[in-house]
C-alpha atoms as an extended CHARMM CRD file, in Angstrom:
* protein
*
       158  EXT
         1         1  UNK       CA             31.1330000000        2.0010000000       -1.5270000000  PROA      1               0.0000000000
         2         2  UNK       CA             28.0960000000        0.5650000000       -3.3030000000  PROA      2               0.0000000000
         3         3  UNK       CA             24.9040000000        0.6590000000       -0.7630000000  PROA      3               0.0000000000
         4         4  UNK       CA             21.0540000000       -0.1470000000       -0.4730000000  PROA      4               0.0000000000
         5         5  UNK       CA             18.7490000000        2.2660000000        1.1110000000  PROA      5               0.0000000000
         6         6  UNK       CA             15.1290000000        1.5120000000        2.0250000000  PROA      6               0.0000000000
         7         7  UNK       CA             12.9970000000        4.4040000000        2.8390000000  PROA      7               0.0000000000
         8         8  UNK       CA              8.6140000000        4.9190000000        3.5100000000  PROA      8               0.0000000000
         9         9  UNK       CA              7.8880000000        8.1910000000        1.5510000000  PROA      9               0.0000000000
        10        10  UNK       CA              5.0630000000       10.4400000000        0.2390000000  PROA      10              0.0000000000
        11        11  UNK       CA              3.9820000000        8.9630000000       -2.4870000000  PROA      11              0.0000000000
        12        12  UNK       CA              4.9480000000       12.1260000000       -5.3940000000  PROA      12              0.0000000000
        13        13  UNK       CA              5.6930000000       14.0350000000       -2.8050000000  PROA      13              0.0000000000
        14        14  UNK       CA              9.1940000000       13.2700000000       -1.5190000000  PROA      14              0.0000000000
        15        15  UNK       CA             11.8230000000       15.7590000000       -0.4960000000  PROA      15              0.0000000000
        16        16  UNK       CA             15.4860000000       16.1810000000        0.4580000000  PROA      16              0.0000000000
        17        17  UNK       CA             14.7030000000       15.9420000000        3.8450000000  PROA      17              0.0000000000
        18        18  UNK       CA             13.9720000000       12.9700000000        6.2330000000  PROA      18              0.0000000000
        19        19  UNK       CA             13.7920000000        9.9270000000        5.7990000000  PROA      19              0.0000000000
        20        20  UNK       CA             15.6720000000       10.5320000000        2.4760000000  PROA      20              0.0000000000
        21        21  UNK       CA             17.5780000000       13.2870000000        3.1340000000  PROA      21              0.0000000000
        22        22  UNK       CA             20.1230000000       12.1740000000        5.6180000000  PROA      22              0.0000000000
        23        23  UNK       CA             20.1850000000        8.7340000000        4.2930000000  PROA      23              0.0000000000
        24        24  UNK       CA             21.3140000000       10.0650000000        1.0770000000  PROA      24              0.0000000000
        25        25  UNK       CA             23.7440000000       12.7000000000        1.8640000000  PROA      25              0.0000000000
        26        26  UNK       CA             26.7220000000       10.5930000000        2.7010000000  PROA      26              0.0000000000
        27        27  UNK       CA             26.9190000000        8.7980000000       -0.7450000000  PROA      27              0.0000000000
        28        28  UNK       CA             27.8270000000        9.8870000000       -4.0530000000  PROA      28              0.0000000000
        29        29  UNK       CA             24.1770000000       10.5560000000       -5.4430000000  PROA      29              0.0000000000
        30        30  UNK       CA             22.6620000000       13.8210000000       -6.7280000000  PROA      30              0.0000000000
        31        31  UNK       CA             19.5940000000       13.8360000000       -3.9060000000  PROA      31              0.0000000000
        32        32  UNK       CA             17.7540000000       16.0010000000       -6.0440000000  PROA      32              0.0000000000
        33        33  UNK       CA             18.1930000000       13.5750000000       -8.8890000000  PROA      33              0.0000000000
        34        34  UNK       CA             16.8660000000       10.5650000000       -7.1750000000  PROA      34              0.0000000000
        35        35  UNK       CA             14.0310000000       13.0100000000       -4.8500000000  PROA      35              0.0000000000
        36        36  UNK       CA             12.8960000000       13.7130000000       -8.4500000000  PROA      36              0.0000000000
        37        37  UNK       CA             12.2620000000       10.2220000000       -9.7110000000  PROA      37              0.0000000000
        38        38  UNK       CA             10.8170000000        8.6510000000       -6.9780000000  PROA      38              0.0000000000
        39        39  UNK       CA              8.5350000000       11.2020000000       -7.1080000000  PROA      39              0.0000000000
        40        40  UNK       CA              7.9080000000       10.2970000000      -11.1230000000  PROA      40              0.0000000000
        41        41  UNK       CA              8.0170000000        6.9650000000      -10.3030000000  PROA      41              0.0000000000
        42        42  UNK       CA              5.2810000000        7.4030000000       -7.0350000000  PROA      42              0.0000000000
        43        43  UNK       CA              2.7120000000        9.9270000000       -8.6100000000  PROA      43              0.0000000000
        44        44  UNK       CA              0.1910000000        7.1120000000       -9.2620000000  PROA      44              0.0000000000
        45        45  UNK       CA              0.1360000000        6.5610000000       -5.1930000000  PROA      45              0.0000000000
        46        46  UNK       CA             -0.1910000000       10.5520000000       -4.0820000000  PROA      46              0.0000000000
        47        47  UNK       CA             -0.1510000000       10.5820000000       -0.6070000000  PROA      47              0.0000000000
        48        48  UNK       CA              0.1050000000        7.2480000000        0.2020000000  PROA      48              0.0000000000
        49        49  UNK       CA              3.2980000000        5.8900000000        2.1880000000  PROA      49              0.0000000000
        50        50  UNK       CA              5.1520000000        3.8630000000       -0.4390000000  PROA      50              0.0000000000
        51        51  UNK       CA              8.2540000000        1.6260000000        0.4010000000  PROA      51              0.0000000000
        52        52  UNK       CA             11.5410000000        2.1670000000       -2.0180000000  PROA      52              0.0000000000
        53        53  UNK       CA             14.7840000000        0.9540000000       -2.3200000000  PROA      53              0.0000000000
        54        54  UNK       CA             17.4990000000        3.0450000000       -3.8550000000  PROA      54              0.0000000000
        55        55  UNK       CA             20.2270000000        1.1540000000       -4.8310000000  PROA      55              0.0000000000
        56        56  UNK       CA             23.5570000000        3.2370000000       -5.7030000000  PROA      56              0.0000000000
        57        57  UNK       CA             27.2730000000        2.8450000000       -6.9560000000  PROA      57              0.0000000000
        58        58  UNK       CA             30.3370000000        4.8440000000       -6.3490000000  PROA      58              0.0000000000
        59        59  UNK       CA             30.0840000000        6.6100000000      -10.0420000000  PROA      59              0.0000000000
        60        60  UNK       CA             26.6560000000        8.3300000000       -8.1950000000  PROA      60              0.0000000000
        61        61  UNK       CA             24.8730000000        5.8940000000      -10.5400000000  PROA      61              0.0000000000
        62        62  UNK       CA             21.6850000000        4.6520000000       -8.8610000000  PROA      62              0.0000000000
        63        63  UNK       CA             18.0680000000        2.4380000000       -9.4470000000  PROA      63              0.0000000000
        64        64  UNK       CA             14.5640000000        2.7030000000       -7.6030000000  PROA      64              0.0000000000
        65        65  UNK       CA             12.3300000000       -0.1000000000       -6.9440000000  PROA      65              0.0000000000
        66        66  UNK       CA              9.1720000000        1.5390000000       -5.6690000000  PROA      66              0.0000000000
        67        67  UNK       CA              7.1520000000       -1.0230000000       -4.0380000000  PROA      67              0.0000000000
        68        68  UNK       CA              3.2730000000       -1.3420000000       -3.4480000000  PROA      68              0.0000000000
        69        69  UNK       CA              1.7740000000        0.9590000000       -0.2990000000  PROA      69              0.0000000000
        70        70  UNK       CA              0.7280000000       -1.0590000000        2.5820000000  PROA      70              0.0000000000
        71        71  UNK       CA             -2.7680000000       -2.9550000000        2.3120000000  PROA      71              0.0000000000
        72        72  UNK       CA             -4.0410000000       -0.2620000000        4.9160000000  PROA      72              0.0000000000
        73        73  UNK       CA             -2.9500000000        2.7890000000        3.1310000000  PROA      73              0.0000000000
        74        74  UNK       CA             -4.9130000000        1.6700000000        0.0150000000  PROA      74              0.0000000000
        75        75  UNK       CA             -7.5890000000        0.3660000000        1.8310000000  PROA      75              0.0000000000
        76        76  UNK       CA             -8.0990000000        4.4570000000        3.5750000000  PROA      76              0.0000000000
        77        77  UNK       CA             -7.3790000000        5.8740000000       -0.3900000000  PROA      77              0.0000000000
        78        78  UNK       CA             -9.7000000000        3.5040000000       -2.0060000000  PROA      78              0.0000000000
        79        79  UNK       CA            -12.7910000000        3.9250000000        1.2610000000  PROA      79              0.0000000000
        80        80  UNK       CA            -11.5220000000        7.3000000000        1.5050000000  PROA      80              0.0000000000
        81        81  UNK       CA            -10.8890000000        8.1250000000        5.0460000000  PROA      81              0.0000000000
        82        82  UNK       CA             -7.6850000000        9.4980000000        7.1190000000  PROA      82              0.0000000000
        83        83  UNK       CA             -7.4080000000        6.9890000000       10.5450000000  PROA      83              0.0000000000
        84        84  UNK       CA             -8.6900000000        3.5020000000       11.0230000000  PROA      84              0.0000000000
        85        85  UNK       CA            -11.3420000000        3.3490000000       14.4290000000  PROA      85              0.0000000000
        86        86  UNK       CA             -9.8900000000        3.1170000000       18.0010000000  PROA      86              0.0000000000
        87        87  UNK       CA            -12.3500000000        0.1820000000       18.4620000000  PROA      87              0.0000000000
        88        88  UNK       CA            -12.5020000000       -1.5860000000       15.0840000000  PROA      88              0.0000000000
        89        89  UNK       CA            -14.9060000000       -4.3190000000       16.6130000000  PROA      89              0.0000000000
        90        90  UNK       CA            -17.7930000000       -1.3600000000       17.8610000000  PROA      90              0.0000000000
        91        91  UNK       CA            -17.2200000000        2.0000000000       15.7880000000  PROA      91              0.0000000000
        92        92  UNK       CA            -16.7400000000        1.4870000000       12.0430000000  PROA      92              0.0000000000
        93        93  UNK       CA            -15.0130000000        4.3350000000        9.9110000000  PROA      93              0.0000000000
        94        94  UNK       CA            -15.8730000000        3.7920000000        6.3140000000  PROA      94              0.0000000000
        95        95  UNK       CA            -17.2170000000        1.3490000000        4.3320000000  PROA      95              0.0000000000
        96        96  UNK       CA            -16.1610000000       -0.9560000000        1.2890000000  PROA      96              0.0000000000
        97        97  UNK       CA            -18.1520000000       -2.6350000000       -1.7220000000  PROA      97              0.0000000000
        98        98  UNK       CA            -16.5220000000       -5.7420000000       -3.0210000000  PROA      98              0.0000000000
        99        99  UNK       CA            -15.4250000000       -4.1080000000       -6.1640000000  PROA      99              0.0000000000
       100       100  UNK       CA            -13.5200000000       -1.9300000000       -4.0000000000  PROA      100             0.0000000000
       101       101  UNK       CA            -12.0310000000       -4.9180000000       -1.9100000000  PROA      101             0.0000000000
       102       102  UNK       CA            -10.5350000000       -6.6140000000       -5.2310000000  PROA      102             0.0000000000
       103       103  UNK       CA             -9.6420000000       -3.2870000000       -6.9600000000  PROA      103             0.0000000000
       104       104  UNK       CA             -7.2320000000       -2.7270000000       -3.7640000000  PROA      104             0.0000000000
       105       105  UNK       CA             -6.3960000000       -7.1390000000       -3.6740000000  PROA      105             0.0000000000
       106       106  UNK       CA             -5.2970000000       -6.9280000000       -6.9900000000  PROA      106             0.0000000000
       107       107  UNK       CA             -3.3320000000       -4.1000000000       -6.4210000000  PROA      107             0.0000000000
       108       108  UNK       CA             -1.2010000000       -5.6050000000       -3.8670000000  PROA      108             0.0000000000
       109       109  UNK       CA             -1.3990000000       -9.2430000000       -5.7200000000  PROA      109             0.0000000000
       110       110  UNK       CA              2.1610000000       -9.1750000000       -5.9860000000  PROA      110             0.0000000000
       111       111  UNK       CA              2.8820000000       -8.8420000000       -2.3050000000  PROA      111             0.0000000000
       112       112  UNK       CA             -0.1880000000      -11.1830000000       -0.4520000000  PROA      112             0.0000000000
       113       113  UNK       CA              0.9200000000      -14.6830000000       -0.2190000000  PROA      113             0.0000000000
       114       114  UNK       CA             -2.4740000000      -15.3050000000       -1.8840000000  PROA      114             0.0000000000
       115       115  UNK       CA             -2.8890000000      -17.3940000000       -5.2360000000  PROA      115             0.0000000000
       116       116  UNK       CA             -5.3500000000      -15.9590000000       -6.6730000000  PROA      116             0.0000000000
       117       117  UNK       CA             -7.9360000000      -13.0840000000       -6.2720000000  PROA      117             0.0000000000
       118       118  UNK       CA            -10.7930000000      -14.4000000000       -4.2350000000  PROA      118             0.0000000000
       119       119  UNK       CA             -7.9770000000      -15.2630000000       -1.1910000000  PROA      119             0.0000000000
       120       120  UNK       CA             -6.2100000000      -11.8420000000       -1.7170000000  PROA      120             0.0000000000
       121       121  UNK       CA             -9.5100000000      -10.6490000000       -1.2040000000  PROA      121             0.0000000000
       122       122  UNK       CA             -9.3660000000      -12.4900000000        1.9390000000  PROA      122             0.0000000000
       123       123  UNK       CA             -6.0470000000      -10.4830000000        3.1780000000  PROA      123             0.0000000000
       124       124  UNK       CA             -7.2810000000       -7.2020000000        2.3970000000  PROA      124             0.0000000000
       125       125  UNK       CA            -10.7800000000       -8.3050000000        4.3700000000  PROA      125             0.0000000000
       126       126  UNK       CA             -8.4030000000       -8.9590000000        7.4930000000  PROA      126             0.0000000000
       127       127  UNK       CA             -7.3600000000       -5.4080000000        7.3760000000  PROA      127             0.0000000000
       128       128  UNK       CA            -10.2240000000       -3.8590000000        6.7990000000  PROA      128             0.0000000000
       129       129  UNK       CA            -11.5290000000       -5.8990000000       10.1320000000  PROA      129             0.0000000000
       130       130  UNK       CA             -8.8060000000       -4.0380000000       11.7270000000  PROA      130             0.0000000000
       131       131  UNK       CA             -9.0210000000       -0.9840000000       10.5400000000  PROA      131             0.0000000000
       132       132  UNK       CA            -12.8290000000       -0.6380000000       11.4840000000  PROA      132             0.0000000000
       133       133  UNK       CA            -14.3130000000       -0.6040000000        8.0860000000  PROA      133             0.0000000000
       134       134  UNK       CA            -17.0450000000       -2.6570000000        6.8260000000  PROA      134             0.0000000000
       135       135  UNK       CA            -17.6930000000       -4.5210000000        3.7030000000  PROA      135             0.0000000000
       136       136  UNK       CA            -20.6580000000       -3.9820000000        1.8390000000  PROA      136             0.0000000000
       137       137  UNK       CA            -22.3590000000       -3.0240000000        4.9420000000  PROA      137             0.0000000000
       138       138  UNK       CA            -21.4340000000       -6.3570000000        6.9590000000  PROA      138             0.0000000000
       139       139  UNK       CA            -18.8430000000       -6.6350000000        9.6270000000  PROA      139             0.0000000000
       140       140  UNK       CA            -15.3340000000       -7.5350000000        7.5670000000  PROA      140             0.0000000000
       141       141  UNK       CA            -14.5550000000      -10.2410000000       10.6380000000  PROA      141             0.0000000000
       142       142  UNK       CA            -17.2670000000      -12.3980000000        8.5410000000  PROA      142             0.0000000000
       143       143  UNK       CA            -16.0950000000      -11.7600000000        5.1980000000  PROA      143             0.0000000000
       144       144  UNK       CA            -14.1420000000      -14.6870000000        4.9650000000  PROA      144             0.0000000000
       145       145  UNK       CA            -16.9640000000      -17.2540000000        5.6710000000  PROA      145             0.0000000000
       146       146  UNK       CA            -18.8820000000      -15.1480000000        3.1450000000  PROA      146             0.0000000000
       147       147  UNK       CA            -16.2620000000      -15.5050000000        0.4090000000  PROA      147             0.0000000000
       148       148  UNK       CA            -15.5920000000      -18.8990000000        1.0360000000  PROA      148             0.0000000000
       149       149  UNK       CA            -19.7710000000      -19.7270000000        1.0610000000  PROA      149             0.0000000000
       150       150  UNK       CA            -19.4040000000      -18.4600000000       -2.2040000000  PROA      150             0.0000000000
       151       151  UNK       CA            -21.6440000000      -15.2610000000       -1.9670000000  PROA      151             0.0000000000
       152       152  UNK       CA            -18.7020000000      -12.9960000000       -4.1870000000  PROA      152             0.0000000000
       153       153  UNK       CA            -17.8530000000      -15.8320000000       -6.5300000000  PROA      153             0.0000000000
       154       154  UNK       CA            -18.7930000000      -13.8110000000       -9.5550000000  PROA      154             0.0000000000
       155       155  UNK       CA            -17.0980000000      -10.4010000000       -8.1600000000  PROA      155             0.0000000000
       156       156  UNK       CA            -14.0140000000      -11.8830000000       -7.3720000000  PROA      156             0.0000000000
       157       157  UNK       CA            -13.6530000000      -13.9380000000      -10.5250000000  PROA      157             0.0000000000
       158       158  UNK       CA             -9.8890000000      -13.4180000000      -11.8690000000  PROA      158             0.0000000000
């Protein structure tokens, strides 16, 4: 009985217990064995919530895909703060310089629907607007018109 397990853990700091643990312990895995390598695989995103998928067989045999942490969980490593504001729009939390904004866009390139770095950039300003974090001192809810009026061309050049 060949399965597919998704799970949100601690990036490099995954355990046998929930969400992996009971998940796990019906199938034919060592859960120490695959506890282990995700947390190999995840020490690059300590901390962070990252998504994987552990893919098994009935010999016990099994893969990880580790995915990319949310946009919001990279955005709080890279600004470094714990909980986005209540009020986003009023009381800002942290803010972000645009080197910072791309660094965490190209990071999650491979999940944004974007096509290239200066609209990624875009995403990750939409969650920073909702988060309550500002970018490079301005309100985020603008940086859109400010990308597209060209005023981080050269930052955001691929």
């Amino acid at each position: 009985m060949a399965g597919t397990i998704e799970a949100l853990v601690p990036g490099g700091q995954a355990n046998p217990g929930p969400p992996l643990g009971p998940e796990l312990g019906p199938t034919p895995v060592d859960v120490q064995d695959v506890v282990s390598q995700i947390n190999e695989e995840t020490a690059a995103f300590d901390g962070m919530e990252v998504p994987v998928t552990i893919e098994y067989d009935d010999d016990g045999s099994f893969t990880i895909e580790v995915g990319v942490p949310p946009t919001a969980e990279l955005i709080k490593d890279e600004a470094g703060f714990e909980t986005g504001s209540g009020e986003p729009q009023k009381d800002f939390v942290a803010d972000m310089s645009i080197e910072q904004v791309k660094k965490v866009a190209e990071q999650k390139s491979t999940d944004l629907l974007s096509y290239d770095v200066k609209n990624a950039a875009k995403e990750v300003g939409g969650t920073c607007a909702s988060l309550g974090v500002t970018i490079e001192d301005e309100d985020a809810r603008t940086f859109d018109d400010r990308v597209d009026a060209g005023d981080y061309d050269d930052a955001l050049e691929a």
